[in-house]
C-alpha positions as CSV (number, residue, x, y, z in Angstrom):
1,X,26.8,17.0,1.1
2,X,23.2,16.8,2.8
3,X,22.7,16.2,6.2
4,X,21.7,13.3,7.4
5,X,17.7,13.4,7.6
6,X,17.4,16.3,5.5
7,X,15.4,14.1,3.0
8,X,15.6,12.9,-0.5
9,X,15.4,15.8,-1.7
10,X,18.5,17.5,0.1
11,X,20.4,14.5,-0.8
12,X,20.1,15.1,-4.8
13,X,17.0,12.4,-5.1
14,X,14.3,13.5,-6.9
15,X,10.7,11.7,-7.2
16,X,8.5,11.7,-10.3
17,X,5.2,13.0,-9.4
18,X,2.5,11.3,-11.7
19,X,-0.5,14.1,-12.2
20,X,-4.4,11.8,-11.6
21,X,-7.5,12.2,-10.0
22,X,-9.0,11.8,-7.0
23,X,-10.4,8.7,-6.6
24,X,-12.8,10.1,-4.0
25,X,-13.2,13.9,-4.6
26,X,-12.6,14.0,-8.0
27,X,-9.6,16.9,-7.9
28,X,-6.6,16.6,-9.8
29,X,-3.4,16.1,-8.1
30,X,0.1,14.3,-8.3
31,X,1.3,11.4,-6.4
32,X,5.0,10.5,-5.8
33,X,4.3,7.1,-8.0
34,X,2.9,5.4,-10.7
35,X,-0.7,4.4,-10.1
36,X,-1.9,0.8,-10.5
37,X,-4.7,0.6,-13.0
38,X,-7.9,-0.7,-11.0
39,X,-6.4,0.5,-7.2
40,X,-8.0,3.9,-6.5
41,X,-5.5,7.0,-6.0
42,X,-6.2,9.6,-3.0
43,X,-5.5,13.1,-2.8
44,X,-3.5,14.5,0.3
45,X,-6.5,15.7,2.2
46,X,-8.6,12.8,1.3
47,X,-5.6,10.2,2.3
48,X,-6.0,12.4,5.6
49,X,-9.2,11.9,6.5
50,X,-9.4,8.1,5.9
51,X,-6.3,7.7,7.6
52,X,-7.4,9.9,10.4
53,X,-10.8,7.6,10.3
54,X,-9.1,4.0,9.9
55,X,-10.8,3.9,6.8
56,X,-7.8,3.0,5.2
57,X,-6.6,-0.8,5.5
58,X,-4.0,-1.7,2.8
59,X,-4.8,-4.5,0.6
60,X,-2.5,-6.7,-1.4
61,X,-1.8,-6.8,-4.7
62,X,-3.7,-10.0,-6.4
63,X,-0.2,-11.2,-7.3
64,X,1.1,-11.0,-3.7
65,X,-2.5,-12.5,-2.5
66,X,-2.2,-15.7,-5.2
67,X,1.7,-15.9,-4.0
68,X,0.4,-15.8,-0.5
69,X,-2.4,-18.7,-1.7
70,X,0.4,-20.8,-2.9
71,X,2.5,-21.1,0.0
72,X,1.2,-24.4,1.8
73,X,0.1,-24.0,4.9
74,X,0.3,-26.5,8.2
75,X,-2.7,-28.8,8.9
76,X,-2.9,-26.9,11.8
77,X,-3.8,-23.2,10.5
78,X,-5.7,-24.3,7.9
79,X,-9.4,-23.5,8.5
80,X,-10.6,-26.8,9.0
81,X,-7.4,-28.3,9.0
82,X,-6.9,-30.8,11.9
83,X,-4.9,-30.1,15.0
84,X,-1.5,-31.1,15.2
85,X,0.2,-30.4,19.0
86,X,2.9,-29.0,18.9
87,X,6.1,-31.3,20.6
């Protein structure tokens, strides 16, 4: 039996790494998922230095962004939207 915290991998888990490019510096290398066509795919070191440059902000999907549009929002955070006090 693993020990707690010793990781996927110590507890019989096991990832598929997909092999892909770099969307930056071109390299091949594998990544512990599937990528998303259209949605660039980072290598270790360059992940590293965007992260270590706040370069990388994530971004939803566009079906999460068109859920997100659907949801109806309050007169009140709508841009525009009059103001409504709150009681």
């Amino acid at each position: 039996m693993a020990r707690p915290g010793a990781g996927p991998a110590a507890a019989g888990i096991c990832r598929t790494e997909t092999r892909t490019t770099c969307s930056d510096c071109g390299i091949e290398t594998t990544v512990p998922f599937k990528p998303t066509q259209g949605r660039p795919v980072l290598c270790r070191q360059c992940f590293q230095n965007k992260r270590d440059t706040g370069a990388i902000v994530a971004s939803p999907s566009p079906e999460v962004q068109e859920a997100i549009a659907s949801v109806p929002m309050p007169p009140s955070v709508v841009p525009g939207g009059a103001h409504i006090p709150h009681a």
